[in-house]
N, C-alpha and C positions, 0 to 999 in steps of 0.2 A: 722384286720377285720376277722372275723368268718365267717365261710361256714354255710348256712342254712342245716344243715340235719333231719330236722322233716320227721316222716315217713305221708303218702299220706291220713291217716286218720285222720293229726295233731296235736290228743292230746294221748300222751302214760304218762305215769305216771308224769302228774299235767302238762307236757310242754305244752303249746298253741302254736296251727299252726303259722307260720311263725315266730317263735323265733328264733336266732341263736344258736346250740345249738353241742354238741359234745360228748355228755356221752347218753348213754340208747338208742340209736336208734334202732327198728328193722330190717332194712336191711340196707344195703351200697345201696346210690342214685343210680338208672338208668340212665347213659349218652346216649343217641342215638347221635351220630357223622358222619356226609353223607357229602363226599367230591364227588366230579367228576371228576379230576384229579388229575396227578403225584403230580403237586401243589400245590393242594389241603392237598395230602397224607404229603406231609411236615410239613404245616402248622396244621393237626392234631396230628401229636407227639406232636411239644410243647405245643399243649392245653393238652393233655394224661399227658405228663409229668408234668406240672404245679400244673393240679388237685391230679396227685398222691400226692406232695411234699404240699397239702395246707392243708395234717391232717384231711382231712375227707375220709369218706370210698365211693368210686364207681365203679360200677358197670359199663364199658364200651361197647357197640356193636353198629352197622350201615356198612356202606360200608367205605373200606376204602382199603390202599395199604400196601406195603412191611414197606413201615416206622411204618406205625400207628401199624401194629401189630407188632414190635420190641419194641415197645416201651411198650407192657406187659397190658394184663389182654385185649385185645380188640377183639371182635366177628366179623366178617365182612359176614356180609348176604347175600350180592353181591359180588363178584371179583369187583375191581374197573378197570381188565382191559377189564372186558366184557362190559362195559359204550358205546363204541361204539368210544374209542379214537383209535385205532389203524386200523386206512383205510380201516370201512367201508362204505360201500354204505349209502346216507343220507338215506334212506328207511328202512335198515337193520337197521341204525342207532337210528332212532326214534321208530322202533319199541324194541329194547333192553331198550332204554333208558322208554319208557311204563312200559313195562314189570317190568324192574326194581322198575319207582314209586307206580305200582299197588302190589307190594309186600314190598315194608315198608311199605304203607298207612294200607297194610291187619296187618304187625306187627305193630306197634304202637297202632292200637285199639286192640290189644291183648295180646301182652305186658307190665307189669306193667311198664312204662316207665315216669322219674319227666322232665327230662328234655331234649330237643332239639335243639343241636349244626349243624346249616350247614354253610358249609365252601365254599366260592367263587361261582364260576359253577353257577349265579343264574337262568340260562332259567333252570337248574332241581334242584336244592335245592330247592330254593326259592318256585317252584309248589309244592314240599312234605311240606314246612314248612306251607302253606295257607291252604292245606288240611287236615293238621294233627288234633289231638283233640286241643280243645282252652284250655282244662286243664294244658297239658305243659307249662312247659316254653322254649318259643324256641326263641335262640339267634344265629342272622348271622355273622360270621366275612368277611370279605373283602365285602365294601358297591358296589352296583351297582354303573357304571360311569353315574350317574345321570347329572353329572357336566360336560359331554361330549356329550349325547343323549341320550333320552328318558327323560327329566327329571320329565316324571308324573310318573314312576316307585317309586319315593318317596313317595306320597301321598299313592301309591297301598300298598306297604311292611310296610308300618307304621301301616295298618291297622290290621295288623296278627302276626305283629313281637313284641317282650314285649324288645328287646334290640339288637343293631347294634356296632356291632366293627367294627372303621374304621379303616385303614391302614395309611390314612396321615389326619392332622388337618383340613382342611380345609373342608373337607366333611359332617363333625359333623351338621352344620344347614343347607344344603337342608334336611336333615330328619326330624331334631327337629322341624321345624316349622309346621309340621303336628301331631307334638307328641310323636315321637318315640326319646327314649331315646337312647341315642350314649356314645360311648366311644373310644377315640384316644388311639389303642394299639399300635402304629405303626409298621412301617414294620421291619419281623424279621433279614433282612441282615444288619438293621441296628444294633440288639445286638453285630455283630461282627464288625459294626463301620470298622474306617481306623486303626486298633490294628494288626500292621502287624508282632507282637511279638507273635502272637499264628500263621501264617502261616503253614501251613506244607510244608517241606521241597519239593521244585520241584524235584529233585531224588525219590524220595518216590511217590509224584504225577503220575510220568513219567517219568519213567527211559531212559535214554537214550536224553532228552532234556536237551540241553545246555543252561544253567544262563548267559553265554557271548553273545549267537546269537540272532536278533532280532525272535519275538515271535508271529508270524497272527493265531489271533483262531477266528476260525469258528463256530455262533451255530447258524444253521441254521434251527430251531424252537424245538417245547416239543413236538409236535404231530406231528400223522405220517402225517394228510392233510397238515400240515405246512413241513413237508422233503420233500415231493415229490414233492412239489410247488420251494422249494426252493433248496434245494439240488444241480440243477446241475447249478444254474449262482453261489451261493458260491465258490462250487469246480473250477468252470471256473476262478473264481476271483484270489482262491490261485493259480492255474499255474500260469495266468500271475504274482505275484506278486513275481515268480522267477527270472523273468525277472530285478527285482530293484538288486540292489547293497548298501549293500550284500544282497542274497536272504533270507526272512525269514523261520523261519521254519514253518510247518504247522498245526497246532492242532485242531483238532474237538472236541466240546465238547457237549454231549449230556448226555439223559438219560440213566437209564440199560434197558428200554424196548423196545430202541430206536438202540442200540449200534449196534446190527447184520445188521441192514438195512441201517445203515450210512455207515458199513464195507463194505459193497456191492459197494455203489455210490464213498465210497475213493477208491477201489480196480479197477473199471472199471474206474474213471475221472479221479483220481489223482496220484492213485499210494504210492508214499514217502509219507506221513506222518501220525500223529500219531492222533488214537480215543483213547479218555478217557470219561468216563458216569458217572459220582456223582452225587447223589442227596443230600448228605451232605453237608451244606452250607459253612462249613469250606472248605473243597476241591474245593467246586467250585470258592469260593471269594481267596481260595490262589494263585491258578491256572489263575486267571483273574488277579490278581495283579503283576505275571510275566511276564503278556502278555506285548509285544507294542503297540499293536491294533486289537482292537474288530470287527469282522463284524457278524452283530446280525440281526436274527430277531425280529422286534416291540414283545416286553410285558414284561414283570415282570423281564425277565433276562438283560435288559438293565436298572433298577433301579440295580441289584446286580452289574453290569461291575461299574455303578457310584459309588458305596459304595466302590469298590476295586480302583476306581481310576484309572479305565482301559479307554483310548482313545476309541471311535469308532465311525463307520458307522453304520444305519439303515437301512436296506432295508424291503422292506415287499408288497406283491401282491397277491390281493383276486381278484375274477373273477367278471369280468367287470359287472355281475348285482348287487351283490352285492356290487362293489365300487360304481356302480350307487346308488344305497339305502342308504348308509352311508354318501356320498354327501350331500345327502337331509334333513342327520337329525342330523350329526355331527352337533357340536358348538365350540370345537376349531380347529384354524388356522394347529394345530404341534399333531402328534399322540405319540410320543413317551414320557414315563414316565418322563425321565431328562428334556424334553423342554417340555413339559407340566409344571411342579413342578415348572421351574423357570422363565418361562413365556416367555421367546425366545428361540430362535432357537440355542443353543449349540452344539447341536449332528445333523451332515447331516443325510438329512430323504431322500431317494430314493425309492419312493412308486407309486406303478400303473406301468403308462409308464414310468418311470424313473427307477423301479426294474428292471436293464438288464444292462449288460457288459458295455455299453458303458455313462450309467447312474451311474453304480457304482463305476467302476475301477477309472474313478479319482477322487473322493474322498479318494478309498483308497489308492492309488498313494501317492498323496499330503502329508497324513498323516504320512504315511511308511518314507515317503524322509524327514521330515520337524521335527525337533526334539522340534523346538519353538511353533508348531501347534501343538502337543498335548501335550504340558507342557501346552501352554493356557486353551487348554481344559477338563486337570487334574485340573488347580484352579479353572474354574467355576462350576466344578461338584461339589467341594468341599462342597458347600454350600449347599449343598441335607440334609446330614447327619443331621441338624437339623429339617428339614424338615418332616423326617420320622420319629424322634430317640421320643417316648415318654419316661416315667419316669419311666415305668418296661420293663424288657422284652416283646418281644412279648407273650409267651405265659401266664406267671404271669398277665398279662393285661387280657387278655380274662378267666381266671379264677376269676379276682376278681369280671370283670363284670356279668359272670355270676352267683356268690356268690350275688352281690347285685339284678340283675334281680326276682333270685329267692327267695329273704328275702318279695323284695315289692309284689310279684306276692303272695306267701302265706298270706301276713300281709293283701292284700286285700280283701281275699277271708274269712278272720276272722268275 
């Protein structure tokens, strides 16, 4: 399949707009790419990278982090750590986060810009992609949890979006049936699958962690309102779980913008053990495949512990108005990604009143002591990896989609 690169005027020497084409272009395509987290910043390398390697020429800028610009030729207009992730005030917060969309929206109608990539985050992509000019072509990846609450959000995004990358199959028709074109990239912790032959070595991870002793990692959220929420029943959790026999060892695993302020709460709570921060997916799923047991909080990093095969706990608590709100408009029974995906309860969920010591310690008790309790729950995870795995990469997916977005989106305008 061929990348559309007609330039914005369509026809340069006899080529008609929306041909596929590769010889005589004017410029290298304009990408604009706007993530709103560390997460986000992941998942746009491998769209960066994919488009570099598909043979056509682009032009990359938008917000973005440490990843996306390693990954070569990309402009970031915003800091993506001024977004308002790292603990501030909801106030300060939404006004950064204004500010911000009030300065793409000013770039993009002045920018010669073909195309529009936002990634996750959607209470603010999703507002830049609605507001943006309707000449782009703007494609979302990671669909809203339609399928969890709000599900008129579908109808809304279909109305503005020319194409939808979802993360797991199942998502694909609550959009289509309003019109909006989908494509299952799947998730990218699945490219690295249960292939426990590219690991990197746990010496090199963490020096000083022992391959013989068991292995309690901690990750107790990607943002700073999620450490500070959670942070010290974690830490509380790994003392006592010095108490089992043999005691395990204790590993935090976080971000790098994360790392100083975790150092803080192990240095005052716990003392012994050890913080590591990768954003590399390789490190993190190597790192999780030597653990014995995971205690997590709810989101995206409990689909990675399932792809490495790592046991754990759930815990996770938002403040009683807002559990009140979620109450009333959730739709399923189980919040976590694993027991979601395979429709019962595999992984213990400790959420609300039940996130606290005496809610969570046994489960991770049980698990720590019980060698047949999480072999069981190493084979039902197993079953995820189809679930998420499509038939490219993740990010080779999100560029083909976006290669066909943009073919139909010119061919229409013919």
């Amino acid at each position: 399949m061929f990348f559309v690169v007609t330039n914005k005027e369509g026809v340069k020497d006899g080529v008609k707009k929306g041909v596929p084409q590769k010889r005589g272009q004017t410029r290298p395509l304009s990408v604009c790419i706007v993530v709103g987290e560390p997460s986000g910043d992941v998942l746009g390398k491998a769209v960066i990278e994919a488009l570099q390697k598909s043979g056509t020429a682009y032009t990359f800028w938008g917000i973005g982090g440490p990843c996306m610009m390693k990954a070569g030729a990309f402009t970031s207009e915003v800091p993506l750590a001024t977004l308002g992730l790292g603990g501030l005030s909801f106030v300060t917060k939404g006004l950064t986060l204004v500010r911000a969309l009030i300065k793409m929206r000013r770039q993009l109608r002045r920018r010669p810009t073909d195309i529009l990539i936002t990634i996750d985050a959607p209470d603010f992509t999703l507002r830049l992609a609605k507001s943006a000019p309707s000449s782009l072509v703007k494609v979302h990846c990671v669909a809203p949890s339609v399928w969890a609450w709000r599900p008129g959000r579908a109808r809304k995004v279909a109305a503005f979006l020319d194409h939808l990358c979802t993360l797991f199959a199942f998502e694909g028709p609550y959009f289509e049936k309003h019109g909006l074109a989908t494509t299952f990239v799947g998730h990218p912790t699945a490219d690295w699958g249960y292939d426990a032959s590219r690991d990197v070595p746990l010496e090199t991870l963490c020096p000083g962690l022992s391959p013989k002793r068991p292995i309690l990692l901690l990750m107790p959220g990607s943002r700073m309102q999620e450490l500070k929420a959670m942070a010290s029943l974690f830490l509380t959790i790994g003392q006592k779980a010095q108490t089992c026999s043999p005691p395990p060892q204790i590993v935090v695993l976080t971000l790098p913008h994360l790392k100083q302020e975790v150092q803080k709460y192990v240095d005052i709570s716990l003392g012994k053990a050890y913080v590591v921060a990768f954003e590399d997916v390789k490190q993190r799923l190597s790192l999780m495949r030597a653990a014995t047991l995971a205690l997590v909080a709810s989101g995206t990093s409990t689909l990675e512990l399932a792809m490495a095969e790592c046991p754990m706990v759930v815990a996770y608590q938002v403040t009683p108005l807002l559990a009140w709100g979620l109450r009333r408009v959730l739709t399923t029974p189980v919040v976590s990604l694993p027991n979601i995906l395979l429709g019962t309860t595999v992984v213990p969920e400790c959420l609300q009143e039940a996130c606290c010591e005496a809610g969570v310690w046994p489960h991770v008790n049980y698990l720590l002591q019980h060698t047949q309790a999480r072999a069981k729950q190493k084979e039902q995870l197993l079953s995820l990896a189809e679930k998420v795995r499509a038939s490219h990469a993740f990010g080779k997916g999100v560029a083909l989609a976006v290669a066909e977005a943009y073919a139909e989106k010119k061919a229409s305008q013919i």
